[in-house]
Structure formats: structure tokens, C-alpha cells
C-alpha positions in Angstrom: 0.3 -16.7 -20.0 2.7 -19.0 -22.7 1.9 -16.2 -25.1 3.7 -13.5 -23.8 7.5 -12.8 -22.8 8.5 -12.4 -19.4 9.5 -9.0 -20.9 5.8 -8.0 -21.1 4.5 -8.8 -17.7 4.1 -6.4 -15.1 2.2 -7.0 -11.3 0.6 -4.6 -9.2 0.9 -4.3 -6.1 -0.8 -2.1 -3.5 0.2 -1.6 0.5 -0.9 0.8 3.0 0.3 1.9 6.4 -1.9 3.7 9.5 0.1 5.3 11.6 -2.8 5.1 14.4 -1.8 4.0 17.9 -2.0 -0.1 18.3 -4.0 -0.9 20.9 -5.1 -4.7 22.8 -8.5 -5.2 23.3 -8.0 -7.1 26.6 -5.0 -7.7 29.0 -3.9 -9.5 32.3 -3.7 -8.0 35.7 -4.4 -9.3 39.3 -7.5 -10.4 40.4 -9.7 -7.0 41.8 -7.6 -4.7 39.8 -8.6 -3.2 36.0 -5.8 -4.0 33.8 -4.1 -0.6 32.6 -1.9 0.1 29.5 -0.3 3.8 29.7 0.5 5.2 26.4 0.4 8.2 24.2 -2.6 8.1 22.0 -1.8 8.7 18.3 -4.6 9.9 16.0 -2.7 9.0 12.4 -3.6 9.5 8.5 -3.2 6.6 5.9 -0.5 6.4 3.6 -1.2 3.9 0.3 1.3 3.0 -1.9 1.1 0.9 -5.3 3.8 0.0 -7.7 4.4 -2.0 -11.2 7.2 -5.0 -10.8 8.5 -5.7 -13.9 11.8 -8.0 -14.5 13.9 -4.5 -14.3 12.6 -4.2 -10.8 9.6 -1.1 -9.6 9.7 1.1 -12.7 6.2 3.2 -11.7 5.2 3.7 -8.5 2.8 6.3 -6.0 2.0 7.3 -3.1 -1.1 8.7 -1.8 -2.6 10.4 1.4 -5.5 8.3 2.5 -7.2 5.3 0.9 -6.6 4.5 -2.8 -9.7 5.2 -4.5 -10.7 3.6 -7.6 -10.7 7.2 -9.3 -7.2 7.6 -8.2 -5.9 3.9 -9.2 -7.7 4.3 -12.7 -6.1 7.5 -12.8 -3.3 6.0 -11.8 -2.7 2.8 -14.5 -3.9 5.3 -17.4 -1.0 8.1 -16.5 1.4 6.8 -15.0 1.8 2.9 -15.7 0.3 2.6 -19.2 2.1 5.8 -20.8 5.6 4.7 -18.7 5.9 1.3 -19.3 4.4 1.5 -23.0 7.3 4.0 -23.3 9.8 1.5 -21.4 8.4 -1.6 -23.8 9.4 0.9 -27.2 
């Protein structure tokens, strides 16, 4: 890593959110009684994000419906972070 400039580094980083109901898998109630938790059940889609961090902050980033596949992440480094930031590092 000594070989290159802190100017030349970049870090991926991918996140994802599911906007699915939470739910326990056990609870507490009174001894006899089945222990209840009301709530509005939430059938929710996947959101993935990834983004390059250089030293001038998130300069290339996406979002995605669903789960980032390695098609889409290949497709991803080769159009949007190799072609930005090798225009950013001219």
C-alpha cells in the first residue's frame, strides 16, 4: 500500500436495507396465555446501495432495487467507478 498516494485509493462499500416488518421470535406473557404482538404486517422490497470513498468524499455511487448481483456490481465498477474516477484522477 506504501506505493501508492492517498490520492489513488478508493474503498467500496456496499449496504442494503429491507423494508420487511421486524418481527421477535418469542415473547413474555402470563402463565396460560399465548403471548401476542398486534402489528401491521409489511411485505417490503430491498434496496442496495454501493459507493467509492475517496479522500474528496463519495464521488460514485448507486442504488439498486433488490440484491446487488455480481452482473450488476461488475457492471457497476466498469461504468461507473473505473470511467469516473479514472476521469477524476486526469
Amino acid at each position: 500500500m506504501a506505493q501508492y498516494l492517498p490520492e489513488e485509493l478508493g474503498f467500496l462499500d456496499e449496504t442494503s436495507k429491507d423494508a420487511r416488518t421486524s418481527r421477535r421470535s418469542s415473547g413474555w406473557s402470563k402463565k396460560g396465555k399465548r403471548a401476542e404482538k398486534k402489528q401491521v404486517f409489511v411485505r417490503g422490497r430491498r434496496t442496495s446501495a454501493e459507493a467509492l470513498l475517496t479522500l474528496d468524499g463519495i464521488i460514485a455511487g448507486t442504488v439498486v432495487k433488490g440484491s446487488m448481483t455480481k452482473a450488476t456490481f461488475l457492471q457497476y465498477l466498469e461504468f461507473i467507478v473505473v470511467r469516473f474516477h479514472g476521469l477524476c484522477m486526469q
